[in-house]
Backbone as JSON, one array per atom type, in Angstrom:
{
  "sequence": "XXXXXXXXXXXXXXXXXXXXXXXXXXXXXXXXXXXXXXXXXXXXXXXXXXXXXXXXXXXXXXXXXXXXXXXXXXXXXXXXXXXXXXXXXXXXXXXXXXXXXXXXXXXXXXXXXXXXXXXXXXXXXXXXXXXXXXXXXXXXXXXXXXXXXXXXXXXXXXXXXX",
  "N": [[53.03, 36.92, -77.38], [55.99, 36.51, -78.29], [59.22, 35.32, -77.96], [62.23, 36.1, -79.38], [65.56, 34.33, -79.14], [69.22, 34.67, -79.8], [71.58, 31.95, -81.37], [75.16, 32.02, -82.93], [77.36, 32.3, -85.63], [80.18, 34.2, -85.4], [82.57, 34.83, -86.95], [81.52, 35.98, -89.94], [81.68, 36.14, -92.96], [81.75, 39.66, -94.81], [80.4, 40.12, -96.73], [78.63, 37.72, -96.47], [77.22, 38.85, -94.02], [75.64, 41.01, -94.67], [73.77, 39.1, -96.48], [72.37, 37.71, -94.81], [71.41, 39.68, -92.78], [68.98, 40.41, -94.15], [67.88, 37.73, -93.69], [67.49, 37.56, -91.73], [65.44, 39.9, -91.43], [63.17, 38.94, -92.62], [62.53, 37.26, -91.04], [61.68, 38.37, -88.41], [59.67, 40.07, -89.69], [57.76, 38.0, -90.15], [56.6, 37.86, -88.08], [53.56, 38.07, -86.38], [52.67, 37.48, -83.91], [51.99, 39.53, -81.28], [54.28, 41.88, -78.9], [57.79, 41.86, -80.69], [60.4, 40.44, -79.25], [63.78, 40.11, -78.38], [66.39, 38.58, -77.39], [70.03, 38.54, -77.21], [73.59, 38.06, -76.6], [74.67, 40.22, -78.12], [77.71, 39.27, -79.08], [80.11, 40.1, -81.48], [79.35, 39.69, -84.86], [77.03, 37.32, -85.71], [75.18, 37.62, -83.22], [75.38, 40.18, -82.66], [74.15, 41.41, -85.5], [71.63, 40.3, -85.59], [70.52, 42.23, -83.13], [70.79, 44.81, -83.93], [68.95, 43.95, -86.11], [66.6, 43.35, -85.15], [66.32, 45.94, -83.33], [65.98, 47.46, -85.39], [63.19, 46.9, -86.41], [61.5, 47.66, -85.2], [61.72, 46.42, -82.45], [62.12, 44.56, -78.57], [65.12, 44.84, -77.24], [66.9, 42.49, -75.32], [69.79, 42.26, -73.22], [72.07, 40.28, -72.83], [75.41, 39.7, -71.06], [77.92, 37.8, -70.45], [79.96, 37.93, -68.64], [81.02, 39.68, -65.48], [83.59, 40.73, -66.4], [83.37, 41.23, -69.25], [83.01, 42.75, -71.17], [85.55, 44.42, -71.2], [87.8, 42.97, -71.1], [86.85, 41.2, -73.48], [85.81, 42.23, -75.94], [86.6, 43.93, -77.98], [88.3, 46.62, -79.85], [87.31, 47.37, -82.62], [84.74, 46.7, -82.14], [83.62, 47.45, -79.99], [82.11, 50.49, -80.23], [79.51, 50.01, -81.42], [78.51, 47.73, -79.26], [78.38, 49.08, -77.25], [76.66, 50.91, -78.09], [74.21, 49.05, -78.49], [73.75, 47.7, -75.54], [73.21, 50.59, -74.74], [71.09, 50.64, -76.36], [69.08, 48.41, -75.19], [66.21, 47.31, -73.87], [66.57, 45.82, -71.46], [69.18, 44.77, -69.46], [71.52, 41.99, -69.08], [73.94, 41.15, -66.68], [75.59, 38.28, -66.49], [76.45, 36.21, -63.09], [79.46, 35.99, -63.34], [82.97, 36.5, -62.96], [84.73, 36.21, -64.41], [85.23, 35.98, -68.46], [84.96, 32.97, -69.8], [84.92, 30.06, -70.49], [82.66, 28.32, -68.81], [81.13, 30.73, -68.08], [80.16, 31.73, -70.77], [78.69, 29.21, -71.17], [76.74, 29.71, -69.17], [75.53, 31.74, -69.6], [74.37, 31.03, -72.34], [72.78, 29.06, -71.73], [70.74, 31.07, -70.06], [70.24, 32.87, -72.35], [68.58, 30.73, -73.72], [66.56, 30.07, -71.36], [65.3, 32.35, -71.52], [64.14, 32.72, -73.97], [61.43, 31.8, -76.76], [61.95, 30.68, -78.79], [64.71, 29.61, -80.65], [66.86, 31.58, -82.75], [69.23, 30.22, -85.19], [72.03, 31.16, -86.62], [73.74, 29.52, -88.64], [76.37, 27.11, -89.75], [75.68, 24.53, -89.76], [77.86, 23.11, -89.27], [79.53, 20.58, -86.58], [79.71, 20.6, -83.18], [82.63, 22.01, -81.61], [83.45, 20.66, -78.82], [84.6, 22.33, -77.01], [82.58, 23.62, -75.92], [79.57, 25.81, -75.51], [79.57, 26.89, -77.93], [77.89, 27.59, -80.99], [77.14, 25.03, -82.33], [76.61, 23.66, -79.95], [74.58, 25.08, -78.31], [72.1, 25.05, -80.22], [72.2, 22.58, -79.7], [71.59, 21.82, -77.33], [68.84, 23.52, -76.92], [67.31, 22.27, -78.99], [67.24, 20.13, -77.15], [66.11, 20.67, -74.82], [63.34, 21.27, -75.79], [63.17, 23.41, -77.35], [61.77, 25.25, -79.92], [63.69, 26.02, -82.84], [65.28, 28.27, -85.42], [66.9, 27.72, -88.63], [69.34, 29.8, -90.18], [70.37, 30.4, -92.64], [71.78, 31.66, -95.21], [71.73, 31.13, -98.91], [74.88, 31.37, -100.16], [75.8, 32.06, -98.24], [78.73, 32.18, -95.97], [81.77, 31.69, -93.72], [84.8, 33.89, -92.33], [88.0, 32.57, -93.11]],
  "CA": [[54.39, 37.43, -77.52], [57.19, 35.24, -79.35], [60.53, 35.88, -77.15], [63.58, 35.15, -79.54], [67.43, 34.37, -78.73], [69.31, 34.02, -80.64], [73.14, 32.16, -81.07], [75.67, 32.41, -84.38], [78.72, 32.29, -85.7], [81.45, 35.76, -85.0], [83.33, 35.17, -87.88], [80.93, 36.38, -90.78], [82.08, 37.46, -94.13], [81.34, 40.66, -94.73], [79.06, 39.29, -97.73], [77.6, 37.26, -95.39], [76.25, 39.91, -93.06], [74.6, 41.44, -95.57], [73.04, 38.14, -96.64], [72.07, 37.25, -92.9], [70.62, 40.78, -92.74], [67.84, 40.17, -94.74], [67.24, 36.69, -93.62], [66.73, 37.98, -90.04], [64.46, 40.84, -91.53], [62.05, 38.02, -92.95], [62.19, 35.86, -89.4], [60.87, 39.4, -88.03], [58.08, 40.58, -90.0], [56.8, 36.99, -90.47], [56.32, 37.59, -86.36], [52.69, 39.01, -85.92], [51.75, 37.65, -82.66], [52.32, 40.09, -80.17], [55.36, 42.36, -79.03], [58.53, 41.33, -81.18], [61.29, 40.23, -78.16], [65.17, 39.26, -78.78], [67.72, 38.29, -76.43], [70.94, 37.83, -77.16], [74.45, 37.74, -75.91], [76.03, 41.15, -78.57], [78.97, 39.3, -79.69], [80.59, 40.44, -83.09], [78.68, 38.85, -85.85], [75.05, 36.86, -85.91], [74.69, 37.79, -82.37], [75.19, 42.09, -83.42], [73.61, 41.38, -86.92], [70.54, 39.66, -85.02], [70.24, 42.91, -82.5], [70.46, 45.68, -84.5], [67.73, 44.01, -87.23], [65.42, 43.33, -84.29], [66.02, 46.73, -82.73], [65.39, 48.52, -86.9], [61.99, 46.23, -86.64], [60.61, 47.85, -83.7], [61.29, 44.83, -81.29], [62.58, 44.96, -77.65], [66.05, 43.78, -77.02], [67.33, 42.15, -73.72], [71.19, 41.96, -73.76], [72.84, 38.89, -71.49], [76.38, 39.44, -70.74], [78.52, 36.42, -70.0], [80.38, 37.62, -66.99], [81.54, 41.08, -65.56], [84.71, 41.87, -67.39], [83.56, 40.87, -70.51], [83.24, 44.45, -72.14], [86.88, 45.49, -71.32], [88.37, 41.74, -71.28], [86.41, 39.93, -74.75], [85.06, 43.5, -76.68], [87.45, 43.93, -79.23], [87.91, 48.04, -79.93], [86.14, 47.93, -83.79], [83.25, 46.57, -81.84], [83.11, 48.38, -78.95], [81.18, 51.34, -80.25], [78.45, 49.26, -81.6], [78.35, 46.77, -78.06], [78.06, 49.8, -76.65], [75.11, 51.27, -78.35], [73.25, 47.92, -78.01], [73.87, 48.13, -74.44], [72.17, 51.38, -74.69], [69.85, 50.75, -76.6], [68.43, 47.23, -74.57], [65.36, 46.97, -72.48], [67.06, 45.13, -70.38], [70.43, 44.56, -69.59], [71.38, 41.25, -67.82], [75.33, 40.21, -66.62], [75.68, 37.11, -65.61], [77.1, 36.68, -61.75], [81.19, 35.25, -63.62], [83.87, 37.23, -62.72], [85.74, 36.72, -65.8], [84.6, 35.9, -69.36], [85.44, 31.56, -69.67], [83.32, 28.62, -71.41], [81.28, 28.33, -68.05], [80.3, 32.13, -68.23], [79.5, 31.6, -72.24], [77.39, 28.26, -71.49], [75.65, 30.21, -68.15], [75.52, 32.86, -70.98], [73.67, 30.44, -73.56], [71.82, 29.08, -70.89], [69.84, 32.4, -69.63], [69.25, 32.67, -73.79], [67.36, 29.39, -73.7], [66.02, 30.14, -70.66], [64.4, 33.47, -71.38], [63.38, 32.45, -74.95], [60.43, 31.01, -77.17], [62.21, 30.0, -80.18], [65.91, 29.94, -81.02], [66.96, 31.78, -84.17], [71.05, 30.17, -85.27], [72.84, 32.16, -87.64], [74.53, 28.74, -88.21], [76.32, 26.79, -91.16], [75.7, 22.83, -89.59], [79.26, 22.66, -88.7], [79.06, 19.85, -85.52], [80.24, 21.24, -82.14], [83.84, 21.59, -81.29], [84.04, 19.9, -77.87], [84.95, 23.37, -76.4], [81.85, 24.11, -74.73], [79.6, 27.37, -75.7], [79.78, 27.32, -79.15], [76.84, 27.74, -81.66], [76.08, 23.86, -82.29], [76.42, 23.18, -78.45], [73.5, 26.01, -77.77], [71.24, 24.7, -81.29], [71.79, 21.0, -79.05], [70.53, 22.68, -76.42], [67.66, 24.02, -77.37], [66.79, 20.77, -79.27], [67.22, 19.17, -76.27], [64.95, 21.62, -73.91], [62.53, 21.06, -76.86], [63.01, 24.77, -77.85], [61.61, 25.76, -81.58], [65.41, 26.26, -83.92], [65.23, 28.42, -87.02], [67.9, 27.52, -89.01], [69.6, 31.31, -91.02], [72.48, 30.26, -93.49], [71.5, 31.77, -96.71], [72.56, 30.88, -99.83], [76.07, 31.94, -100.4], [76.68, 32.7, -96.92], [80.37, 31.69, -95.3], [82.37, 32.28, -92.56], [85.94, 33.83, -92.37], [89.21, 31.6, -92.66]],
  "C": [[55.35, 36.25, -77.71], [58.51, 36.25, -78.68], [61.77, 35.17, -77.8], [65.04, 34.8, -79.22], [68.23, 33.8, -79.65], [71.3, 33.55, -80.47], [73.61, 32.49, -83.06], [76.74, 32.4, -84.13], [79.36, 33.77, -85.69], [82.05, 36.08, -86.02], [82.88, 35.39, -89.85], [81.57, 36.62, -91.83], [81.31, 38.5, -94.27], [80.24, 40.64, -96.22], [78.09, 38.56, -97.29], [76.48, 37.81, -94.51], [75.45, 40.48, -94.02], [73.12, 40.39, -95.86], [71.8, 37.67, -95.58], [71.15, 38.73, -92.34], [69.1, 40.43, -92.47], [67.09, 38.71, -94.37], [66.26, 36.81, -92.26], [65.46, 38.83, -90.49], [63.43, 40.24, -92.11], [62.07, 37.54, -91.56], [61.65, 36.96, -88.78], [59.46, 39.39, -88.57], [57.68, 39.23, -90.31], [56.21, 37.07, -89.03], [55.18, 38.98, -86.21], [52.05, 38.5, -84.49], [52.68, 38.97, -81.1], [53.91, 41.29, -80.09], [56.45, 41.4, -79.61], [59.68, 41.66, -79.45], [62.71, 39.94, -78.61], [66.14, 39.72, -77.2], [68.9, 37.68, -76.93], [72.5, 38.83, -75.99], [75.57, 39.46, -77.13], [76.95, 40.82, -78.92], [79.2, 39.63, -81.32], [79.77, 39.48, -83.64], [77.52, 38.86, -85.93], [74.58, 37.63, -84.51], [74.05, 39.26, -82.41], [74.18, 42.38, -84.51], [71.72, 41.67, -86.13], [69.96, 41.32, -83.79], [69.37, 43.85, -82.65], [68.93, 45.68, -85.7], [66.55, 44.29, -86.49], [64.86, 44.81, -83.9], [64.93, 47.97, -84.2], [63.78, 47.93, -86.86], [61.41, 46.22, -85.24], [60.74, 46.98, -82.42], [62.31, 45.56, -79.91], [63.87, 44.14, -77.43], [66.27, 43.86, -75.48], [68.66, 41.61, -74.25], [71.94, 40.84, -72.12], [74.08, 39.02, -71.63], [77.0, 38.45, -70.22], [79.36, 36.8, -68.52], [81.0, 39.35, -67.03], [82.67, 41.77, -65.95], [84.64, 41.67, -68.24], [83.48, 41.76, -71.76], [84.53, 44.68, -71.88], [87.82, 43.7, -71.76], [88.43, 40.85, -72.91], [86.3, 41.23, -75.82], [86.07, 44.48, -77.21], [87.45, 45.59, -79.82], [87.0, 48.5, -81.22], [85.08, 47.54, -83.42], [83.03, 47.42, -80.57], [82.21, 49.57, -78.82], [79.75, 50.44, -80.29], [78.27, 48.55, -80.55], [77.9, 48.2, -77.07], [76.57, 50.38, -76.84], [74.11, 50.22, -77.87], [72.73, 47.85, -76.36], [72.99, 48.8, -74.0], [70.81, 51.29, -74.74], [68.5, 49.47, -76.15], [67.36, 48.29, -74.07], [66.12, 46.67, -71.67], [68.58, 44.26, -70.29], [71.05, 43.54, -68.64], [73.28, 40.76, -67.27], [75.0, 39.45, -65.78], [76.7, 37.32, -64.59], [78.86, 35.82, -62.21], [81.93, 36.37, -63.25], [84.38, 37.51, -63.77], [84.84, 35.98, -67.08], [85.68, 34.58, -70.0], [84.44, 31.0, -70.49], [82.49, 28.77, -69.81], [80.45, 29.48, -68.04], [79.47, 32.19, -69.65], [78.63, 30.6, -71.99], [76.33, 28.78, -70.23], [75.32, 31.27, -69.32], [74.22, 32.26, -71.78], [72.87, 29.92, -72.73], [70.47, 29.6, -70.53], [69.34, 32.66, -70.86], [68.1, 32.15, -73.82], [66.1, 29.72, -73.05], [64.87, 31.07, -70.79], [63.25, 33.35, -73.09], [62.12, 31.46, -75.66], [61.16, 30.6, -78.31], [64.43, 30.47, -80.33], [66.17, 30.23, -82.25], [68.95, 31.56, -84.18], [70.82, 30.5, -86.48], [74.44, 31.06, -87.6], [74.67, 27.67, -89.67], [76.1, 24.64, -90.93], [76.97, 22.55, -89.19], [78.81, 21.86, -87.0], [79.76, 20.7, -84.35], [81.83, 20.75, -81.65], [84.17, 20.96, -80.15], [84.44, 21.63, -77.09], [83.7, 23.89, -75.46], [81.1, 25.6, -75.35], [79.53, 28.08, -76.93], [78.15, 27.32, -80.08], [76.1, 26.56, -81.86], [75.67, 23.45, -80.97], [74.9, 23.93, -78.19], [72.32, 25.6, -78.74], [70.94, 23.2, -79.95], [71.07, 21.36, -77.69], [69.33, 22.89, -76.11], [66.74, 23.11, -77.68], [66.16, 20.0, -77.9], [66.14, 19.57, -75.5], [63.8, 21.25, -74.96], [62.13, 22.53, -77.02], [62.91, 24.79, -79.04], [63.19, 26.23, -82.22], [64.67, 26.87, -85.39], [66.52, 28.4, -87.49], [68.23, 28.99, -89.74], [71.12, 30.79, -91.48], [72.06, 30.08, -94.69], [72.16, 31.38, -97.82], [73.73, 31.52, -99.88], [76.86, 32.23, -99.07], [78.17, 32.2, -96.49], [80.89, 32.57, -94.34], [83.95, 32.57, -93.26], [87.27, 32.47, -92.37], [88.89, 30.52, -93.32]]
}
């Protein structure tokens, strides 16, 4: 069994997701050993994209919340249905012990990813890490660092908002 987590960027074009779709739905079916696994964290974007492909490709998701108000506090109302379903539709549903939803709750957040995974899949364009803590290259350095497996997903054409 191959247990993935995965991080990504939030601010997708909506050309992008599409793109990013399909890249995830190859990093799946190339995965024949064993039950297919994903853990991530549900935020808008790679993290949602990354859920829902896993969940369409039979796999089991485990959903990590960053801290306990982070559904009414961070969870934005056009995502809220969808965060919700996911929710639902987990195996396993984990909040981290934060009160509120901060960079230490996002890097205990990215953390428990690492932690629970065999391979990291970023939904990530090489941009270096902002110094903020929590962000998509911080969790790739991460990983690196743990000496966790990285698949890189930033298809041709892809881009972010802004």
């Amino acid at each position: 069994m191959t247990t993935y987590a995965v991080t990504g960027h939030m601010d997708l074009t909506e050309g992008t997701v599409g793109l990013v779709r399909q890249a995830l739905r190859d990093v799946f079916a190339a995965h024949t050993e064993g039950d297919l696994v994903g853990v991530s964290c549900i935020a808008t974007g790679a993290d949602t994209v990354f859920a829902e492909e896993l969940l369409a490709a039979g796999g089991r998701l485990v959903v990590v919340v960053p801290s306990q108000d982070y559904r009414q506090a961070k969870v934005k109302p056009e995502h809220a249905a969808v965060f919700d379903h996911l929710v639902e539709s987990a195996a396993e549903v984990v909040v981290m012990p934060h009160e509120t939803a901060n960079r230490q709750a996002y890097e205990s957040a990215n953390s428990e990813l690492l932690r629970r995974g065999d391979r990291l899949v970023a939904v990530w364009d090489g941009t270096p890490p902002s110094g903020k803590g929590g962000g998509t290259a911080d969790t790739v350095e991460q990983a690196r660092a743990e000496g966790l497996a990285v698949d890189i997903v930033w298809p041709e054409g892809a881009a972010r908002r802004g």
